[in-house]
Each structure stands twice: as structure tokens, then as C-alpha cells.
N, CA, C and O atoms as a GROMACS GRO file, in nm:
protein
  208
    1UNK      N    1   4.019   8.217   6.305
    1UNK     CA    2   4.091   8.331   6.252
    1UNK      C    3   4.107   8.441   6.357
    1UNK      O    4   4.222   8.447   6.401
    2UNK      N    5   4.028   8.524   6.404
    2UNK     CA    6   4.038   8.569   6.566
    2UNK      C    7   4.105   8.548   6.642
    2UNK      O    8   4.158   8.651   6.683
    3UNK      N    9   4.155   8.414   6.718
    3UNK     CA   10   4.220   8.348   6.738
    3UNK      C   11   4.375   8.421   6.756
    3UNK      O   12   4.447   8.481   6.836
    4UNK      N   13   4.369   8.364   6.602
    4UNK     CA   14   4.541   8.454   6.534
    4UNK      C   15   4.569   8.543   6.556
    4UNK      O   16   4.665   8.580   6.624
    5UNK      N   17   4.435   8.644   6.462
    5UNK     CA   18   4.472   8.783   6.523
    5UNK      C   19   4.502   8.816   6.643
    5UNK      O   20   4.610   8.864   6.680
    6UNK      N   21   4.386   8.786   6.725
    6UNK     CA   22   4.444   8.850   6.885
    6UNK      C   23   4.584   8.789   6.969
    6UNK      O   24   4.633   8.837   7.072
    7UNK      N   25   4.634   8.662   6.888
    7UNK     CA   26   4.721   8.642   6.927
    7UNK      C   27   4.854   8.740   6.870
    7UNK      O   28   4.958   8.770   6.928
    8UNK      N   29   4.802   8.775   6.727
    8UNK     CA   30   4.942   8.856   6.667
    8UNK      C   31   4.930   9.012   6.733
    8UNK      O   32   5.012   9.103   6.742
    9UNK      N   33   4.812   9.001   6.769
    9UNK     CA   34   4.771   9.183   6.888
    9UNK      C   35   4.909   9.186   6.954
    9UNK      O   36   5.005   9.262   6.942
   10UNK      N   37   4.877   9.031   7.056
   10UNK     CA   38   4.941   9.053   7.190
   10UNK      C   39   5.081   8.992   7.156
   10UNK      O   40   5.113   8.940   7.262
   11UNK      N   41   5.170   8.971   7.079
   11UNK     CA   42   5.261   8.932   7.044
   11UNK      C   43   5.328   9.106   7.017
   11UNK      O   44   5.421   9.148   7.086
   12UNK      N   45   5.279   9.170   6.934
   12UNK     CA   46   5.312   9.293   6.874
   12UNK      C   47   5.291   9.380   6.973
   12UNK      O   48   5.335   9.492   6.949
   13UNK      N   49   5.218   9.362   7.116
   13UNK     CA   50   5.250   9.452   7.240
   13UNK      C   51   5.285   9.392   7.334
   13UNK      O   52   5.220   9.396   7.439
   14UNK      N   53   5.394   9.324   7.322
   14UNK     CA   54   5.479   9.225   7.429
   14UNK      C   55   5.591   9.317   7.337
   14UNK      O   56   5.665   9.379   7.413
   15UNK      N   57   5.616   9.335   7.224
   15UNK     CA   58   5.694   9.385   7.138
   15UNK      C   59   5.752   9.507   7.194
   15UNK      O   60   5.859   9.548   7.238
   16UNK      N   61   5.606   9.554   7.168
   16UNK     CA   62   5.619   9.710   7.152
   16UNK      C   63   5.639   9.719   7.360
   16UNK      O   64   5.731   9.783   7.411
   17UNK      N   65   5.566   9.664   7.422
   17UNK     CA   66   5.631   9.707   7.591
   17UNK      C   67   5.773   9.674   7.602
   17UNK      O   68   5.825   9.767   7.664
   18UNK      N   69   5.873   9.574   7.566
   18UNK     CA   70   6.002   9.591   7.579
   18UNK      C   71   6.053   9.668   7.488
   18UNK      O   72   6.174   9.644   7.495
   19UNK      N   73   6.040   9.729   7.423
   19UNK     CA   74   6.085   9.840   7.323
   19UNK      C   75   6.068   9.955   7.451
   19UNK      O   76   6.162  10.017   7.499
   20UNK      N   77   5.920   9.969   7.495
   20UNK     CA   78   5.909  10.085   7.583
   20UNK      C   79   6.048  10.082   7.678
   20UNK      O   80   6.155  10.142   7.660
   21UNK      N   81   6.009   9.995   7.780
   21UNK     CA   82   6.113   9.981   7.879
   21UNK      C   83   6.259   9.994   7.843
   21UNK      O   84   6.341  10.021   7.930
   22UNK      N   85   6.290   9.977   7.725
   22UNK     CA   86   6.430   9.971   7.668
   22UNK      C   87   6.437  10.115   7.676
   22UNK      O   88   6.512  10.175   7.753
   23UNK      N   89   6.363  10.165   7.599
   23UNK     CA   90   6.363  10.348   7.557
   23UNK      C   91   6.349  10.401   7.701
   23UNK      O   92   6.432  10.488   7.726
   24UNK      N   93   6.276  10.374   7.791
   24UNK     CA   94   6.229  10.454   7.872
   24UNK      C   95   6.390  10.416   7.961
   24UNK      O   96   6.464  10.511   7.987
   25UNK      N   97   6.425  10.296   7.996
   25UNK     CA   98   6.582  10.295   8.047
   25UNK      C   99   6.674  10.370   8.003
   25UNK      O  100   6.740  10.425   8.091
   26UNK      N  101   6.712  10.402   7.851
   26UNK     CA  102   6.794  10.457   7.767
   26UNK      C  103   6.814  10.588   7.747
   26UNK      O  104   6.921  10.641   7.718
   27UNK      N  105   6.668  10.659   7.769
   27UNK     CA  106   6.639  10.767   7.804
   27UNK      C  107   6.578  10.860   7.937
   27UNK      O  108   6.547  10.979   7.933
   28UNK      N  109   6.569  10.757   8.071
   28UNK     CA  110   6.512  10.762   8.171
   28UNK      C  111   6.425  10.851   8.115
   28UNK      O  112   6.450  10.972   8.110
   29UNK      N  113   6.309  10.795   8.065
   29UNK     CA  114   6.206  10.883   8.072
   29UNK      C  115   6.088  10.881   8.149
   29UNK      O  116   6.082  10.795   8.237
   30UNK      N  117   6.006  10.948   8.137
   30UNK     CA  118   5.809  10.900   8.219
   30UNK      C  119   5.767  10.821   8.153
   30UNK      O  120   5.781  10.830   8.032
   31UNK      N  121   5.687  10.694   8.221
   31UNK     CA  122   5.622  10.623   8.130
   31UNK      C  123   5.534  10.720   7.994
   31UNK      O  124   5.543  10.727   7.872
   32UNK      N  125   5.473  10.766   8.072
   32UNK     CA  126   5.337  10.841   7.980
   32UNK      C  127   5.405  10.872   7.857
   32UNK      O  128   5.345  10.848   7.752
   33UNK      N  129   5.561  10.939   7.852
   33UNK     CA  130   5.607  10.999   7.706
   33UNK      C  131   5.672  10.907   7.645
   33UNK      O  132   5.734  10.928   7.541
   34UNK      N  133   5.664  10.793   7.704
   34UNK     CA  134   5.736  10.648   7.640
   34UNK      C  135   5.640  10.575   7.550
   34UNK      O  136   5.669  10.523   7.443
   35UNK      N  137   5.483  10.581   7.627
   35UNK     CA  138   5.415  10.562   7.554
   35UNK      C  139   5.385  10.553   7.433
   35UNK      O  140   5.346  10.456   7.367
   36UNK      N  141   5.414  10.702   7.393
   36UNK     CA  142   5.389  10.754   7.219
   36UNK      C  143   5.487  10.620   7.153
   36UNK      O  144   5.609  10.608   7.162
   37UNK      N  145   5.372  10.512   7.075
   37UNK     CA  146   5.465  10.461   6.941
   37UNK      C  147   5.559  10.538   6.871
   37UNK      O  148   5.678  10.512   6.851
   38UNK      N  149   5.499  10.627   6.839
   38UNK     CA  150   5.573  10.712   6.735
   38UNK      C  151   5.742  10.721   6.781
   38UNK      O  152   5.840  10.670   6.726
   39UNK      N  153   5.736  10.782   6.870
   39UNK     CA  154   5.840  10.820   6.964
   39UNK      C  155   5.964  10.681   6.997
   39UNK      O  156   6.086  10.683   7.018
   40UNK      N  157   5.880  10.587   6.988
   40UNK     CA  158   5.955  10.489   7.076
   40UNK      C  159   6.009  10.455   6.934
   40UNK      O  160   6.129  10.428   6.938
   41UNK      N  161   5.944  10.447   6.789
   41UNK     CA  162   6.030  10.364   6.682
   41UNK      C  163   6.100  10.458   6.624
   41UNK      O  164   6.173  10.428   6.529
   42UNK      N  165   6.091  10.587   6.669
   42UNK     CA  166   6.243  10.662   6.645
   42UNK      C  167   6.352  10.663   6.718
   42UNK      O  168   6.470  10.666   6.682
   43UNK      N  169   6.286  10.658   6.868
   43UNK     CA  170   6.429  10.623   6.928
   43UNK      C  171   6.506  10.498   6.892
   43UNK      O  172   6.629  10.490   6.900
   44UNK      N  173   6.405  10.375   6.839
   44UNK     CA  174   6.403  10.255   6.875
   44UNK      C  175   6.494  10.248   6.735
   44UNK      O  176   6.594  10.176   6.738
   45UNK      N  177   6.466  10.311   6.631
   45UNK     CA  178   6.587  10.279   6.526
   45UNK      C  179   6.680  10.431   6.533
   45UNK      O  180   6.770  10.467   6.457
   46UNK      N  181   6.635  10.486   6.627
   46UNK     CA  182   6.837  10.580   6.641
   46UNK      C  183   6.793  10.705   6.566
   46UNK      O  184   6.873  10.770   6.498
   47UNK      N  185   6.630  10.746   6.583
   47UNK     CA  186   6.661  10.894   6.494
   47UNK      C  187   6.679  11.004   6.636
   47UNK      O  188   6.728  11.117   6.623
   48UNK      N  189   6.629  10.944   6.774
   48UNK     CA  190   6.598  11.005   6.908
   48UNK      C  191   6.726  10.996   6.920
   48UNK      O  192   6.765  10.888   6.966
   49UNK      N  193   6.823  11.092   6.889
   49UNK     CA  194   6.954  11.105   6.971
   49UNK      C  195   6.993  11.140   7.173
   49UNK      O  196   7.078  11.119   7.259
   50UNK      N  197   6.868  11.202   7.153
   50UNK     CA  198   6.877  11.319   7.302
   50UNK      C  199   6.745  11.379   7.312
   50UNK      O  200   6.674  11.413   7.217
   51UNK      N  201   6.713  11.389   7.460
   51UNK     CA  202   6.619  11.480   7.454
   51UNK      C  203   6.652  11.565   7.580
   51UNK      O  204   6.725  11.526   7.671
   52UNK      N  205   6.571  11.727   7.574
   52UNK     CA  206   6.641  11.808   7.664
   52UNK      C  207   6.564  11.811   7.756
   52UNK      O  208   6.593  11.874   7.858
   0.00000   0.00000   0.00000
């Protein structure tokens, strides 16, 4: 069972790093503020229009 899980870990941050890189291209941003999940699944479904 472990196993799984850590496999569905690293599946869901293979995820979430091309999401980063997408956002962080889209928005040339710093890694570090790409970081924030939060951040990335708003840009990532279109609420991040712009940032100044």
C-alpha cells in the first residue's frame, strides 16, 4: 500500500512541476513565486490574468 501512495506522491509532483514551468513560462516568473500551489492552480485554471 505505500508503495501506491508514494507512487501517487510522485505522479501528483511530476504534475504539479509541469504546471510550474508552464506558469512560470506564461508568466516569466521566479521560481520561488511559482512555487506557491495556490498560485499556480489559479493561474493554472485562468483566475491569474496578469501580474504587475
Amino acid at each position: 500500500m505505500k508503495r501506491k501512495q508514494r507512487k501517487l506522491l510522485r505522479q501528483l509532483k511530476k504534475k504539479y512541476d509541469r504546471q510550474k514551468r508552464r506558469v512560470m513560462k506564461k508568466f516569466k516568473l521566479p521560481a520561488d513565486q511559482a512555487r506557491e500551489l495556490s498560485f499556480i492552480k489559479k493561474a493554472y485554471y485562468g483566475e491569474v490574468n496578469y501580474i504587475n
